[in-house]
N, C-alpha and C positions, 0 to 999 in steps of 0.2 A: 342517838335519840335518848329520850329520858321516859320512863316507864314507871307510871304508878297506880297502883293497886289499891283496890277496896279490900277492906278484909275477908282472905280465901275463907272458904266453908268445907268443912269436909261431913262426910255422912260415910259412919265405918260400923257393919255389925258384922253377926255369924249368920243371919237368915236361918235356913231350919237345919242348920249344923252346929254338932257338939263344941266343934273345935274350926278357930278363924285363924286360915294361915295365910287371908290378907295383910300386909302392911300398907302404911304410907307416912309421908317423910313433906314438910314435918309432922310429928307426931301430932295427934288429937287435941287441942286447945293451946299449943304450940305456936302457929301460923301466927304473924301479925303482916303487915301492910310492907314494915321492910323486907319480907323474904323475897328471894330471885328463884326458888330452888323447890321445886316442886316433885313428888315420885308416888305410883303409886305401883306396889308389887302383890303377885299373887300366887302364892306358892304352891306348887307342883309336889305331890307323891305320899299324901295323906301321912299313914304311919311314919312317913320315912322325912318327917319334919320339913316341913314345905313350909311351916311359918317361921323355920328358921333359918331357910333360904331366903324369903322375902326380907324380912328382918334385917340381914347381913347384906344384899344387895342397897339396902334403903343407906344403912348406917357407914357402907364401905364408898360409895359413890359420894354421899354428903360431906366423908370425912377428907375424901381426897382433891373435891373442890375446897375445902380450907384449908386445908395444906397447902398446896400451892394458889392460894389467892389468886381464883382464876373469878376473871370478872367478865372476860367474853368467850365463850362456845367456839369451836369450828369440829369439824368431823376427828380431827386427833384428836383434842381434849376429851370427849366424848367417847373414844375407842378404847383410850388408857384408861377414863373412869372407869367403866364397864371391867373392861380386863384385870382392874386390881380389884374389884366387887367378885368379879371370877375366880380371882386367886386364895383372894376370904372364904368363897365358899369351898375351894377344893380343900384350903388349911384345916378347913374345920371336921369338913367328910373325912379327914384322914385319921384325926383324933379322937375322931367319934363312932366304932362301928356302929353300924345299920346305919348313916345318913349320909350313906357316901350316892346315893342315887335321888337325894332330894334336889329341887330346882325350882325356878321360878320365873315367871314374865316380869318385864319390867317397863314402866312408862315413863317416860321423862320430859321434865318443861323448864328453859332457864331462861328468863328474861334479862336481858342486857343491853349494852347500846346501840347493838347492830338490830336489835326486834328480838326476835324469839327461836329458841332452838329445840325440835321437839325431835325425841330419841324413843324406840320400841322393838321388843322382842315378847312374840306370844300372841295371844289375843286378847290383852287389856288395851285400853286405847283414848286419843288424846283429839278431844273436838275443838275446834275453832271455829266460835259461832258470830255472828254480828247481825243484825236487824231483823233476827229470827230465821236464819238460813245459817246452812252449816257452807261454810267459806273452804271447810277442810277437814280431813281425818283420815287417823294413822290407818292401814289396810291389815288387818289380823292375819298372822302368822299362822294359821288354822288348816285343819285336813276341810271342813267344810269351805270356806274360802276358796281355796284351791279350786274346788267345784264349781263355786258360783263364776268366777274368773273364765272356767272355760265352755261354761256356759253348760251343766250337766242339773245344777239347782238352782233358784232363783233367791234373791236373801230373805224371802219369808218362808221359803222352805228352810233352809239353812240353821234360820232359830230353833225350831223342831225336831231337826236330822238327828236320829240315835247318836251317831260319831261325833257334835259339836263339839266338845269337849279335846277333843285331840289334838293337839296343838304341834306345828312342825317345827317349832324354834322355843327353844327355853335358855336362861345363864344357868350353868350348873357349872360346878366343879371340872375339871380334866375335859372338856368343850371348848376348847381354845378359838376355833372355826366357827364358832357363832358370831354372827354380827347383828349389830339393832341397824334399824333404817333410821336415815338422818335426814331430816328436813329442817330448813330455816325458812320462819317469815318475817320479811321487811314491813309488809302491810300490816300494822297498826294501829286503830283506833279507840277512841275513850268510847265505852259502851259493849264494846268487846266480852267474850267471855273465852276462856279456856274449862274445859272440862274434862277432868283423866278419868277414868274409872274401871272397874274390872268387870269380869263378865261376869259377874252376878247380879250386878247394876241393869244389862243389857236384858237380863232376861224377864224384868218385868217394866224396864222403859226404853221403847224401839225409837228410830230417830224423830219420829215425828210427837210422841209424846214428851221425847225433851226438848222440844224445840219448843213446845206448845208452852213448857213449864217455864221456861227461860224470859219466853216474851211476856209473859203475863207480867201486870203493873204490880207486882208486889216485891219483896224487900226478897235480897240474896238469901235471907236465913229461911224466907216461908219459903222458896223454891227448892233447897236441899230440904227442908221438912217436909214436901210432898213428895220427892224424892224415896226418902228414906220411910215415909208410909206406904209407897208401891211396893218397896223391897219387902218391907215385913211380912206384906200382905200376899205377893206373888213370887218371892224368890227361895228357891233351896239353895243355892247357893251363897258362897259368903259374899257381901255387897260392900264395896269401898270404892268413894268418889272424892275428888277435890275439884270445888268450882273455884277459879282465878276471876274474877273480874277488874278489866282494867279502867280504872280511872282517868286516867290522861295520858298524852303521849304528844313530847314536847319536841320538836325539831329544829336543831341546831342552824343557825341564820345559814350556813356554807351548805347545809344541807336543803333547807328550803329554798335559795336560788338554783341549784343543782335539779329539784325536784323541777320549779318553774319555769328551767329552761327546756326540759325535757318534755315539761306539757306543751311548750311552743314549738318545739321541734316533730311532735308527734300529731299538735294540729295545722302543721305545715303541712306536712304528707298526704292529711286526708284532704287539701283543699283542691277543689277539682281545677286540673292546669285547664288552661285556656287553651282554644284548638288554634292551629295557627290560620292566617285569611288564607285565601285561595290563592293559590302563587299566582296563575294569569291575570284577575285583577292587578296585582303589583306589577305585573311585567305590563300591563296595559296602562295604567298609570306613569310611570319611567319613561316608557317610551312618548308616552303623550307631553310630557314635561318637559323632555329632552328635542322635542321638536317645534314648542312653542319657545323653547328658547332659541335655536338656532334660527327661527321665522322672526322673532324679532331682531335678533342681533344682523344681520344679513338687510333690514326693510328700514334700517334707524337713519331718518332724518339727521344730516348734518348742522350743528348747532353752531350758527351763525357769532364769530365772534367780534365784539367789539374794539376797534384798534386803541390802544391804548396813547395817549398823546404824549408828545413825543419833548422833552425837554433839551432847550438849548442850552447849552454854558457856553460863556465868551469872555475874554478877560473882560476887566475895568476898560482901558484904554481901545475898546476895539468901537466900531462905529457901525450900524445895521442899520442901510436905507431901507426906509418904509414905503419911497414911493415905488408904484408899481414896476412891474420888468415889462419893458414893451415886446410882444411878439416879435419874431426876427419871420419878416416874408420869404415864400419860398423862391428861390431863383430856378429860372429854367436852364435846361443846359445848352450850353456854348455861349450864355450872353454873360453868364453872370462875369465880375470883377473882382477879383480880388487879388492879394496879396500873396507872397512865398512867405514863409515864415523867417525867412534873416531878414526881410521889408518892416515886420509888424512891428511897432510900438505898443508901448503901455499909456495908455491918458490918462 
């Protein structure tokens, strides 16, 4: 398929912090319509340089999709990225005392032919919205999470829990065992939104107020402007988001027959089968069939056939009296007269 984009928006500050060790990729005025390549990082461990963990995850992942001019996603491509953004960061903690224990979440979005490939570690996270309903979203890596999952908080407690902030999964350095969750979506439409953001963003817009902001009839840039007026106003945290919206999405003719037969195949299934008749009726029929045939065959009038007339051939030279043949009367016995046959003549 073919995938095209309005131009992304990002909305990136510090909220009521000195120091933002959010990043995201591309950089802030950056982005245009051609990029596929979307990140948004948010770095763990304050003193211990967390904005230069995010940083190095954004610039090490982007650098090694050009490197190897990767233009479609599957779960390796995505495993290696990550693992060589892990290796940047461990390079770096080793050259650097004190930031050998910095880390960071990571979100990830790459559009290509197959639909879309969304990658996560932490509790930053990646919405997939359409007609004003979230269609999907990544599941935070979180100690509160945890909870909601098994059912100990509900997620409006969750936003409030002292613990939010604890995250069970971060890319650090010498964490080779980390892995992000991998999801692909095929489903695809023009109108679409993607939105990454970090949990700063969350703390002063819950799913329903971005959903609210999305639908609304106004222009991508006033929706990350209201956006980024909630964070100023309600967030202490640092707040970084990137809205994707897509434009169109175009499918390939092998692809849209493929799609078309598989709607007729799956409104085949739902069509209610037909019950079959009542077997005795049939068996009552057969038999009623099978005996008005054998009643006529058996009762059939013989049809009369006309003798067909009968042609004489005779040579030329032969001679056919016409007058009649006189009966010959009958003789009684002991009177009649006749002849031995060496007597008879021919006349």
């Amino acid at each position: 398929m073919k995938i095209q984009i309005n131009q992304p928006v990002p909305v990136h500050g510090p909220g009521k912090r000195a120091n933002n060790e959010d990043n995201l990729f591309p950089p802030p005025g950056a982005a245009t319509v051609n990029d596929a390549l979307f990140m948004v990082c948010d770095g763990v461990g304050g003193s211990e340089k967390g904005e230069v963990a995010s940083d190095l995850a954004c610039r090490s992942v982007s650098a090694y999709y050009q490197r190897h001019r990767i233009t479609v996603s599957d779960d390796a491509t995505v495993h290696n990225a990550i693992a060589f953004a892990r290796a940047e960061i461990e390079r770096y903690g080793r050259g650097n005392p004190g930031s050998q224990g910095m880390a960071t979440t990571l979100t990830f979005l790459h559009l290509h032919e197959r639909g879309a490939t969304v990658a996560h570690i932490g509790d930053s996270r990646v919405y997939h919205v359409r007609n004003g309903k979230v269609r999907w979203c990544t599941r935070d890596h979180s100690y509160v999470n945890d909870l909601v999952k098994a059912g100990v908080i509900t997620e409006e407690q969750a936003r409030t829990h002292p613990r939010r902030n604890v995250i069970m999964r971060a890319l650090q350095g010498g964490d080779a065992d980390v892995q992000a969750d991998i999801h692909h979506i095929a489903d695809l439409a023009a109108g679409d939104y993607f939105f990454l953001c970090s949990d700063g963003i969350l703390e002063s817009v819950d799913d329903n107020a971005l959903l609210k902001i999305l639908s609304a009839p106004t222009s991508d840039d006033a929706k990350m402007e209201q956006v980024r007026k909630l964070c100023e106003q309600f967030s202490n945290d640092n707040y970084t988001a990137y809205l994707v919206p897509i434009h169109s999405v175009e499918m390939p003719m092998v692809e849209l027959l493929s799609s078309e037969s598989t709607v007729k195949k799956e409104a085949a299934k739902n069509e209610p089968v037909p019950k079959p008749a009542n077997m005795n009726v049939w068996i009552m029929f057969a038999v009623l069939m099978f005996s008005s045939g054998w009643y006529f065959w058996h009762n059939r009038k013989p049809v009369p056939v006309k003798p067909k007339p009968v042609q004489v051939v005779v040579a030329k030279d032969s001679v056919i009296a016409l007058h009649p043949v006189k009966p010959v009367k009958s003789v009684k016995p002991g009177k009649a007269k006749g002849h031995s046959k060496k007597d008879k003549k021919m006349r």
